[in-house]
C-alpha positions in Angstrom: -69.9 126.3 38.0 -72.5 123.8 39.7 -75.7 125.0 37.6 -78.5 123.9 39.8 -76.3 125.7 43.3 -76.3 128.8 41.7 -80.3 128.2 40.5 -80.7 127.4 44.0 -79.2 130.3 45.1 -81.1 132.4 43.1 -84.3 130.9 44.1 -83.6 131.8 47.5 -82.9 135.1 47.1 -86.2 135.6 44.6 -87.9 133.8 48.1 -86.3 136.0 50.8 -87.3 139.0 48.4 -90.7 138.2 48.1 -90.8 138.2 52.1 -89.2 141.3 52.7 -91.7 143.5 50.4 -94.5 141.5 51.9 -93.9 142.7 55.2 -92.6 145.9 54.1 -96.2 146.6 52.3 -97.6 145.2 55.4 -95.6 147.4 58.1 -96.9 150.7 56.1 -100.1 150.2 57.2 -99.3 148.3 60.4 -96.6 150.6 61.5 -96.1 149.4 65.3 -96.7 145.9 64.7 -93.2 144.7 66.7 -93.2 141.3 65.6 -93.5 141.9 61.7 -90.7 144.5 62.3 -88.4 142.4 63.7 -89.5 139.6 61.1 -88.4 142.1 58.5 -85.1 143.0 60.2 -84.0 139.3 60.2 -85.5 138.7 56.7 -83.4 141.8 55.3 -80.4 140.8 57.1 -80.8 137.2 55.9 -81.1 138.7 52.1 -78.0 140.8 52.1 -76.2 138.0 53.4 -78.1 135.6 50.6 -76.7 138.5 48.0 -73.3 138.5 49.0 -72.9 135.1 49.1 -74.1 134.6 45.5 -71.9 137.2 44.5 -69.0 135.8 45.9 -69.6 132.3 44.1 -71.2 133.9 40.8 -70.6 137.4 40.4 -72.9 140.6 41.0 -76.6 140.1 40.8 -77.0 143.8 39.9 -75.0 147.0 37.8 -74.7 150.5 38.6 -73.4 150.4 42.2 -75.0 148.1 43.9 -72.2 145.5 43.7 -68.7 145.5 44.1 -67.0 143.6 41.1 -63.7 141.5 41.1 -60.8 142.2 38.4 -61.4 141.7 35.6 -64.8 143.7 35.3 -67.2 141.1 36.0 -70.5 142.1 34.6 -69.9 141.1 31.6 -69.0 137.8 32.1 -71.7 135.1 31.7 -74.1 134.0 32.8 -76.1 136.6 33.6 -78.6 136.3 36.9 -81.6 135.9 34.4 -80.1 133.5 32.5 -80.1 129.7 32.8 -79.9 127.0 31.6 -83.6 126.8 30.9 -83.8 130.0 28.5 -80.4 130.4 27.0 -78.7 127.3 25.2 -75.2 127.9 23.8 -76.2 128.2 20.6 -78.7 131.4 21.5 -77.8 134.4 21.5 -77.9 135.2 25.0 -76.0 138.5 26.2 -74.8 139.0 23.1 -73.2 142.2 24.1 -70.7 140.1 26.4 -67.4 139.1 25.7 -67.5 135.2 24.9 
C-alpha cells in the first residue's frame, strides 16, 4: 500500500470536508444564495466520489453503516483512517483490538 497515496487521499477528503460544512453553515443563513448552493452540490458530489474511491483502494473510512465492506470483514484490518505512519509505528500498540 503506497503510504503517502492513501495520506494524500485522506488529505483530500479532510479538504473537501472542510468545504462542504463551510458552505453548509453559510447556506443556513444565506438560504437563496444560488451560487453557494450549487458550489455545495459539486463539492458534496466531489466528496462522495473522494470517499468511495479511498474505500475502494484502502477500505471504509467509517463503521456502523456507512460503508459497504469487502469479504473478509474489513474494519478490522489495518491501518485504520486515523492512523499513519506518523502516530503509530509497528512496535505501538495501535488498534490493538485488530487482528494482526
Amino acid at each position: 500500500m503506497d503510504i503517502m497515496h492513501r495520506e494524500q487521499c485522506l488529505r483530500k477528503i479532510q479538504e473537501l470536508e472542510f468545504a462542504v460544512i463551510e458552505l453548509n453553515l453559510y447556506l443556513d443563513t444565506h438560504p437563496t444564495h444560488q451560487q453557494a448552493l450549487m458550489d455545495y452540490n459539486k463539492l458534496t458530489q466531489e466528496l462522495m466520489n473522494a470517499k468511495i474511491m479511498y474505500e475502494r483502494q484502502f477500505g471504509p473510512l467509517t463503521n456502523f453503516g456507512y460503508a459497504p465492506s469487502q469479504y473478509p470483514w474489513q474494519w478490522i484490518e489495518s491501518p485504520w483512517p486515523w492512523e499513519n505512519e506518523h502516530t503509530c509505528k509497528e512496535d505501538m500498540s495501535c488498534g490493538s483490538m485488530k487482528r494482526n
